[in-house]
N, C-alpha and C positions, 0 to 999 in steps of 0.2 A: 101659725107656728111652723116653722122650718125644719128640716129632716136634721134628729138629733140623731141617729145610729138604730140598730138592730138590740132587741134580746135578746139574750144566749140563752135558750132556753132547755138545753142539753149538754152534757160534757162531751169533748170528743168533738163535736162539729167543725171549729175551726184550730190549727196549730198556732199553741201561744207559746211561746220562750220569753220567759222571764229571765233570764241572764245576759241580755243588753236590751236597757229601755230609756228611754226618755221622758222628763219631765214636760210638759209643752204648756206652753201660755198663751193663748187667745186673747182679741182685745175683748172687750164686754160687748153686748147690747142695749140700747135703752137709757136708765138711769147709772146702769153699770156702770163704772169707771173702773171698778177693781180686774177685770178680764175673769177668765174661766182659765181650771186647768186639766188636761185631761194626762194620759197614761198611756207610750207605747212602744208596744213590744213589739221585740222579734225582728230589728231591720232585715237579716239577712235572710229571713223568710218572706219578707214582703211585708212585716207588721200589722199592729192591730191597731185602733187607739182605742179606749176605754174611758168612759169619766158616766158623771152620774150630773141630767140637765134636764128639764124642760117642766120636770112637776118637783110639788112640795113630797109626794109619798109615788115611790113607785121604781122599776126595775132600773138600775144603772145600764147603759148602755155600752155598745162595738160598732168600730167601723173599721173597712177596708181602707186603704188607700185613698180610693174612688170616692168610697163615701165621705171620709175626712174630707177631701176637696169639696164637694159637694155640701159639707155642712157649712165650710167657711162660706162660701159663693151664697146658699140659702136663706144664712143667721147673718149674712155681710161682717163678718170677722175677717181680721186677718193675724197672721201666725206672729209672736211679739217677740218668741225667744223660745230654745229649744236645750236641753239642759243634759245628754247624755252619762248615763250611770251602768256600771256593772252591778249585779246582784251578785253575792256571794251563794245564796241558797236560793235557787229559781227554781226552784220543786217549792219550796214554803211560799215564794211568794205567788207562783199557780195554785196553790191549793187555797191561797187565801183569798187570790180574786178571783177564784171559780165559786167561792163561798161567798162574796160578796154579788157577785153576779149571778146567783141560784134567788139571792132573798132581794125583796123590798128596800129600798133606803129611803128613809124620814130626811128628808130636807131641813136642818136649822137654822140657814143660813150662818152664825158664826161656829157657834161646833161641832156639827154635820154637815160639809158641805164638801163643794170639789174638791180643795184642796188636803183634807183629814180623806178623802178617800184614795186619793193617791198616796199620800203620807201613809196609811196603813197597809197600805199593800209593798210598798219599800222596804217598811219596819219588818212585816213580815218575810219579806227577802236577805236579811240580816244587810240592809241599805242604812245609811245614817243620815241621807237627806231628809233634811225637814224645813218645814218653812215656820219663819219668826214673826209673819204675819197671814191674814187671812184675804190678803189679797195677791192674785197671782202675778199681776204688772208689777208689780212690790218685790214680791216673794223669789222671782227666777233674775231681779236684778243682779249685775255683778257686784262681786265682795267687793269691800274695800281694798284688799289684796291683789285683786283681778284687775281692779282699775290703777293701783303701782304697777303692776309687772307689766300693764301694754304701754302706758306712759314711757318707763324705764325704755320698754323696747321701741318703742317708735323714736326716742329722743337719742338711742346708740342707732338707729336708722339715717337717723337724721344730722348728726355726727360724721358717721360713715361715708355720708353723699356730701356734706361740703366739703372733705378733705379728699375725696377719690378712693376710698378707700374701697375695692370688693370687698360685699358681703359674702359668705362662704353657707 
């Protein structure tokens, strides 16, 4: 088994801000096909990631930068899509994944699992992301909105460029 991150096993040790985070999707390992998702905060502090991996009962984990590289390279992942979010309340959602990060999490694979721990800790940041499935390959694809609006723009691109027209 591969280096999944650190315990937090103290408040205060490292500086979290929960008021710009990201969603992150990993590909799986193994039988996985659905990937892993973890949780991070704080770019303009240097970031943390967060997420909960490697047993059925036991402490959700942290990583640096460093480390996040280092798990992808170890567990052979690689990064599938990255999903940036403002939290309106980052005092609620630090106090909630310092609370998730003090206790245990029970592994259920489908309603305890990575994704319900990132989801709860958003929720708790008055965030409304949520995923409508429990897979995170799935979960962080673009809307159907997201895939009009780049169509739309690449095809006013492409428009643009057979008549000469500067883009502005």
């Amino acid at each position: 088994m591969g280096y999944h991150g650190e315990v937090l096993d103290q408040c205060g040790l490292i500086d979290i801000d929960c008021s710009q985070i990201a969603v992150v999707a990993v590909s799986g390992d193994g039988p996985n096909v659905c990937g892993h998702l973890l949780l991070y905060t704080g770019p303009s502090r240097g970031g943390y990631y967060f997420h909960v991996a490697g047993e059925w009962k036991g402490h959700p984990r942290y990583m640096s930068e460093t480390g996040y590289r280092r798990y992808l390279r170890e567990a052979g992942k690689v990064e599938l899509r990255r999903i940036y979010l403002s939290l309106p309340n980052a005092r609620g959602a630090l106090q909630y994944l310092e609370g998730l990060m003090a206790n245990t999490w029970t592994w259920l694979v489908l309603p305890n699992n990575c994704v319900s721990f990132v989801e709860e800790v958003i929720k708790a940041g008055g965030g409304t992301w949520s995923s409508y499935t429990n897979c995170p390959a799935v979960a962080t694809q673009d809307t159907l909105r997201e895939r009009i609006e780049r169509f739309v723009g690449q095809l006013e691109n492409a428009i643009y460029k057979l008549y000469g027209v500067p883009i502005f």
